[in-house]
N, C-alpha and C positions, 0 to 999 in steps of 0.2 A: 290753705297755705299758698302764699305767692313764691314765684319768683324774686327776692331781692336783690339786692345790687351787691350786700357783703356775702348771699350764698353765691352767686353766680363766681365772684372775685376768690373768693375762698375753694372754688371748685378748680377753677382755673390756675390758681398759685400751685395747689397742690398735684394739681395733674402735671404741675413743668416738670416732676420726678420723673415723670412718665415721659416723658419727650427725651428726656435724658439717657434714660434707660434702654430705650428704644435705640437711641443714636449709638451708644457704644456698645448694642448688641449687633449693630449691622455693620458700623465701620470698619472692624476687624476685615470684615471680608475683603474689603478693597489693599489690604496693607499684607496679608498673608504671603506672596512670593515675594515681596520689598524686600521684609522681615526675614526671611528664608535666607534669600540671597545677602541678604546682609550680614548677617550672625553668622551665614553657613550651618543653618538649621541642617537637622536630620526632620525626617517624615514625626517621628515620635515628640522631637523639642520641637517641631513647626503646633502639633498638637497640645503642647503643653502651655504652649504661648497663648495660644485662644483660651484653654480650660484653664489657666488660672486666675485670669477675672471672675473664670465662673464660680471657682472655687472660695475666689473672695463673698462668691452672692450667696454661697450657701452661710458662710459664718455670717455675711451681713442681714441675711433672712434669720437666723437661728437665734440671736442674742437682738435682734430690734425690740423684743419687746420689753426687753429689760429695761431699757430707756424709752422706750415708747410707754409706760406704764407710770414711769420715777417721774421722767422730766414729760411727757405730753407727746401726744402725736405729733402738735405744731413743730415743739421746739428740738423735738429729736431729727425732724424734718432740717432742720438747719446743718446740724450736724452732716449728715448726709450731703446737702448743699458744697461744705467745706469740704470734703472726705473725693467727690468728682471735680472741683477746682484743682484739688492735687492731686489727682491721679491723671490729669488735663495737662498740666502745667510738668509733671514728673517725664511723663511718655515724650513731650515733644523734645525733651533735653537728656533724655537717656543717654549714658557715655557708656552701657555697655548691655550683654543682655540681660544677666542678673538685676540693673538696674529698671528694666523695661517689666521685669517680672512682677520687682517689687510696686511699682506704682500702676501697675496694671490690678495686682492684687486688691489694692486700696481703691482703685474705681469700682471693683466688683462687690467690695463691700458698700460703698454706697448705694451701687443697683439692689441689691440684697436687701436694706435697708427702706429702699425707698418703696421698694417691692410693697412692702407689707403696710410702713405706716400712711402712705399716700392714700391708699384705695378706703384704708380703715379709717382716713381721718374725712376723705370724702363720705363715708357710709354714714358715720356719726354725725354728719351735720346735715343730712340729705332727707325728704321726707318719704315715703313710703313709695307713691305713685309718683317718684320720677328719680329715686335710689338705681335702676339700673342703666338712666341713660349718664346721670351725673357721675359714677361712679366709674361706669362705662366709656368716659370721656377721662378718663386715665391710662386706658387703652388705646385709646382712640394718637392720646400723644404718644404712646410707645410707638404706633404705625408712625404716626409724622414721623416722628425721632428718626427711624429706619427708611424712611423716603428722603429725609434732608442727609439723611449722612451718605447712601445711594449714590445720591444730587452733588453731596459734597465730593465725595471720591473720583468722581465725571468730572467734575469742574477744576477740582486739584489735579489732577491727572493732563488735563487738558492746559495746565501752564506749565509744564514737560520742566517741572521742578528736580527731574533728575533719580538718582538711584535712593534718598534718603526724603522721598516725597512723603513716606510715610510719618515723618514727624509730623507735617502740618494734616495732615487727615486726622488726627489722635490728638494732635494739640488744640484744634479750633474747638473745640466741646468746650473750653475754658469759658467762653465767652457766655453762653446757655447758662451755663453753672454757676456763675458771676450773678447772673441775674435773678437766677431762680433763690440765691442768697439770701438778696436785697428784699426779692418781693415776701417773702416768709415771714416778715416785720411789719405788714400791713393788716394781715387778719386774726380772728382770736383763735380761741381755743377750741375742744371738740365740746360739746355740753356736757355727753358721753362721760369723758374723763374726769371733766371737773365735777359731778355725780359722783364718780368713782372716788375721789379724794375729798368726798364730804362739802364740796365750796359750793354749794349750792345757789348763794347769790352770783355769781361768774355767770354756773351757770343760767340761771334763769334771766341773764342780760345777752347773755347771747343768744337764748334760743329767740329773743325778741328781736335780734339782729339780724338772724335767719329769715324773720320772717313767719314765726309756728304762730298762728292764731288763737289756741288754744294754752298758753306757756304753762300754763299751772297744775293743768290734767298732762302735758306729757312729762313736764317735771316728776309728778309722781308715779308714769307708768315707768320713771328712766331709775325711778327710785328705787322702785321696788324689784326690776328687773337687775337691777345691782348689789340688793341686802344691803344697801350702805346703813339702812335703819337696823339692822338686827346686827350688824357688825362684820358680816362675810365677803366683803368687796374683794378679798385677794382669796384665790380659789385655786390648784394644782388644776390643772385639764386632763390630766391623767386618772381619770376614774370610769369605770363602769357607763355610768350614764349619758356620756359624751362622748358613747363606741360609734354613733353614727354618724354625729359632724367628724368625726376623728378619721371614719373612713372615706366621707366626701371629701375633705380636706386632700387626704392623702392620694388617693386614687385619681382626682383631677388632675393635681400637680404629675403625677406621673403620667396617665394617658398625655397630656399637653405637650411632655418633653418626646415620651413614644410615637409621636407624628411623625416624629422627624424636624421638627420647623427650625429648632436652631442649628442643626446638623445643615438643614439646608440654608439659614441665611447666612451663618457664618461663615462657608465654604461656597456660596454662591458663583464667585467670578471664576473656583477651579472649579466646579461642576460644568460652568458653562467651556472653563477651556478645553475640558475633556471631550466636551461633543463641537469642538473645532472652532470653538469663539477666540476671536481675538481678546487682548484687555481690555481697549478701548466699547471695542462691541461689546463685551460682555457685560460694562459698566451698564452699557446704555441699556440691556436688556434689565441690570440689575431694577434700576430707575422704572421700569415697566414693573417690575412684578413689585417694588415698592410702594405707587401709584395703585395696585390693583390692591393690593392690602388697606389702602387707606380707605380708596373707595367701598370696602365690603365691609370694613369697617364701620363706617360711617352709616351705612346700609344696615347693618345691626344693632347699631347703636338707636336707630330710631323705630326700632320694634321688640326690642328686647323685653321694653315691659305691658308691652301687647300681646306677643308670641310666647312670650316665655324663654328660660334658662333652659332649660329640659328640651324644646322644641327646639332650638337652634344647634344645638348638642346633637341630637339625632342626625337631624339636616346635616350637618357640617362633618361628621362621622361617614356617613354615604360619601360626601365629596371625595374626603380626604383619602376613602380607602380605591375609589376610582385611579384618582388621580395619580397615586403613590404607585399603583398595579402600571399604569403605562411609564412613568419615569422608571419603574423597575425592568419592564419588557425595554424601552430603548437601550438601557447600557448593557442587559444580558444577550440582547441581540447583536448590537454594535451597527444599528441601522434606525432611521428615520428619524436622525439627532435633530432636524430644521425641529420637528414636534416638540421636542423638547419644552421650549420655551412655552410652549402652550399647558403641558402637562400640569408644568410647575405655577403659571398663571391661574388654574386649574385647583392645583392645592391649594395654593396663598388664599385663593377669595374662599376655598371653602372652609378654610381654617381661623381667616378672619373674621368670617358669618357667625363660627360658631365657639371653638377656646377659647381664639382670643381675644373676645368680645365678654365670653361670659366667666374667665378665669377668674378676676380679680373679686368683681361681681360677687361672683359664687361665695369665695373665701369668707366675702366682711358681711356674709349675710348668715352662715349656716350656726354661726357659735353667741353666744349669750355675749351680753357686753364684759361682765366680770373675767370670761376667760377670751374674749377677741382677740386680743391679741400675740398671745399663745396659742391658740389656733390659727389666725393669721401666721405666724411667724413657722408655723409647723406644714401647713399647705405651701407658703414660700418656699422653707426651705425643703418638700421633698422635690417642689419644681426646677429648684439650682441645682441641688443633689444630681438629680437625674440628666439634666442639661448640664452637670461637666463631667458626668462619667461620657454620656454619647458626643459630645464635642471632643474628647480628647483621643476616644476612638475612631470615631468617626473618619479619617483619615488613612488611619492602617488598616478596616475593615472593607475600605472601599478600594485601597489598592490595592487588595488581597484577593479580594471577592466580587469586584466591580457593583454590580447592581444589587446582592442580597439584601444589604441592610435596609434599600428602600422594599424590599417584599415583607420584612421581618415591620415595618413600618407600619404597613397597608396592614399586615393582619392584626395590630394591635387598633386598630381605628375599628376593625371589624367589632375585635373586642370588648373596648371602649362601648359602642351602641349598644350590647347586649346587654352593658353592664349598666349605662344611664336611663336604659330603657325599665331596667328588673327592680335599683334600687333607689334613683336619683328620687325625689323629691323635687316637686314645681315653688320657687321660691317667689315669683311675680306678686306685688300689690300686696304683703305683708308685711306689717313692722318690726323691724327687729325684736319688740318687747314680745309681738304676737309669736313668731319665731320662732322661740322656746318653746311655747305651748304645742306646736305643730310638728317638733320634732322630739316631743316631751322629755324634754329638760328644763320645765318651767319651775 
């Protein structure tokens, strides 16, 4: 199977979710004392401001597959599109903070959303031997996402727009969203689903649009791997035989958020002010450990399905619990803050090496196509779940406790490796239909 021009296009449209995702996971950081100072936040609603976008990504991870299943990954995809236009367009015209809440909510449900049908609509149309870099390059735009918005808060900052600068840092997302709209109209459907709902001709026009060589032999392994011929295409995930995707699922999405990683992008420019950054400086450090994400990124995205899911996981678990162990010794010491910035450069790339390279990845490989997206949607949501309990914390634990929660961090990375080491399964170079067989649930 080649490379074609409608897989490449189709990988690309679909990963702009990911750029998106990406961006309004990191912008917050730049607008959090704005935001403070302007509402007259307390420590607790500065907290609540951040966690309830995230909270929107849990309902938006939890119910995607309802409509991810009804209406199509494509076209649920759109949805999602409109749902971060208004929450883009809501934030920059907020007239109060309730209102900032509520359209903050509704961008989280589109992260939520896009979480899950993005990466599953990339897996579905992606072929075996280049599934983890194509798929992987829906990560890849969450890092950009979190480098441009970095980039943007530097550069918005920098035209000394004043105490309500934070509307145009939250507002400019409109423009990505806008687009990522438009382009969601150019490609087809997954094959996958059109299997799943019996269209058979759909799908066997698109898998020749892809590019499959073979369309007629993988038509019938995408057949059978669905019972669409025996009648069983809709299936509960909840049973017995689905204990072990259910606790890869589950267990990544949580160790992922137990890093630490959004405790720290979100809260970045006050981590940095605590160890005596300015905002200005602190932006531009942000912009560095942004950059270094991309770059590690990218750096695993092109061995991922050389080295393996499992091998990066490992590697990246040793980093992360390094790294977390010195940003924890800086703040309990109250000394050698210059390191800081290194520490945390430190965690990013080894975090990027290996979660957030192989998270998504992971998800839209381990579950049978009839219940994907149900498991999808159930790995999403324990990873928002657990990213707005420690984002909303995250704040009061640290002013409480200064550095603990980064040690409580490091020893869950530790635990993490013992755990991907004992039970994970190596997913590289296997087809989703083989998959099943491998995880026996065929």
């Amino acid at each position: 199977m080649t490379l074609t021009g409608t897989l490449v296009k189709s990988t690309i449209v679909a990963a702009l979710g990911g750029l998106l995702f990406g961006f309004d996971t990191a912008v917050i950081s730049g607008t959090t004392a704005g935001l403070q100072s302007f509402f007259s936040l307390s420590e607790g609603a500065k907290g609540f401001t951040v966690a309830i976008a995230v909270i929107g990504t849990v309902f938006g991870a939890l119910f995607a597959s309802i409509p991810g299943d009804r209406y199509g990954r494509r076209d649920s995809l759109r949805g999602m599109a409109v749902l971060y236009l208004i929450s883009a367009v809501g934030c920059a015209l907020a007239w109060d903070w309730y209102s900032l809440l509520f359209f903050r909510f509704i961008g989280g449900l589109g992260i939520g959303g896009s979480s899950v049908l993005g990466p599953m609509y990339i897996a579905e149309i992606s072929p075996a031997k280049w599934r983890g870099r194509l798929v992987g390059f829906f990560q890849f735009n969450v890092v950009a996402g979190i480098l441009v918005a970095y980039l943007s808060n530097f550069l918005i900052r920098q035209r000394h727009l004043g105490a309500q600068d934070w509307r145009w840092m939250l507002g400019v997302t409109g423009l990505p969203a806008l687009f990522f709209l438009l382009m969601l109209f150019v490609i087809p459907r997954s094959p996958r689903w059109l299997v799943k709902k019996s269209r058979l001709g759909e799908a066997r026009q698109t898998l020749e649009m892809i590019g499959e060589e073979n369309v007629e032999a993988e038509l019938e392994d995408i057949v059978k791997s669905v019972d669409v011929e025996h009648g069983h295409g809709q299936e509960s995930l909840y049973q017995a035989k689905y204990g072990l995707p259910i606790f890869l699922a589950v267990s990544i999405g949580m160790f992922n958020q137990l890093s630490g990683i959004n405790a720290i992008l979100y809260y970045l420019n006050e981590i940095f002010a605590k160890a005596g950054f300015s905002g200005v400086s602190g932006d531009k450090q942000a912009v560095l450990i942004g950059f270094t994400n991309l770059c590690f990124t990218t750096l695993a995205m092109t061995i991922i399905d050389k080295v393996g899911r499992k091998t990066l996981l490992l590697i990246g678990s040793v980093g992360c619990a390094v790294a977390l162990t010195g940003v924890a010794a800086i703040f309990l010491s109250n000394s050698h803050e210059g390191l800081l910035v290194w520490a945390l450069v430190l965690f990013i790339a080894s975090f990027a090496f290996s979660q957030g390279a192989v998270i998504w990845v992971y998800l839209s490989e381990v579950f049978p196509t009839r219940v994907r997206a149900q498991g999808q949607s159930l790995g999403s949501f324990t990873h928002w779940a657990m990213n707005a309990i420690i984002s909303f914390s995250f704040p009061i634990l640290a002013k409480k406790f200064g550095g603990l929660p980064f040690v409580v961090f490091g020893f869950m990375m530790v635990t993490q490796f013992v755990v991907v080491l004992m039970v994970y399964p190596e997913t590289k170079g296997v087809t989703l239909e083989d998959m099943q067989k491998k995880l026996g649930i065929a």
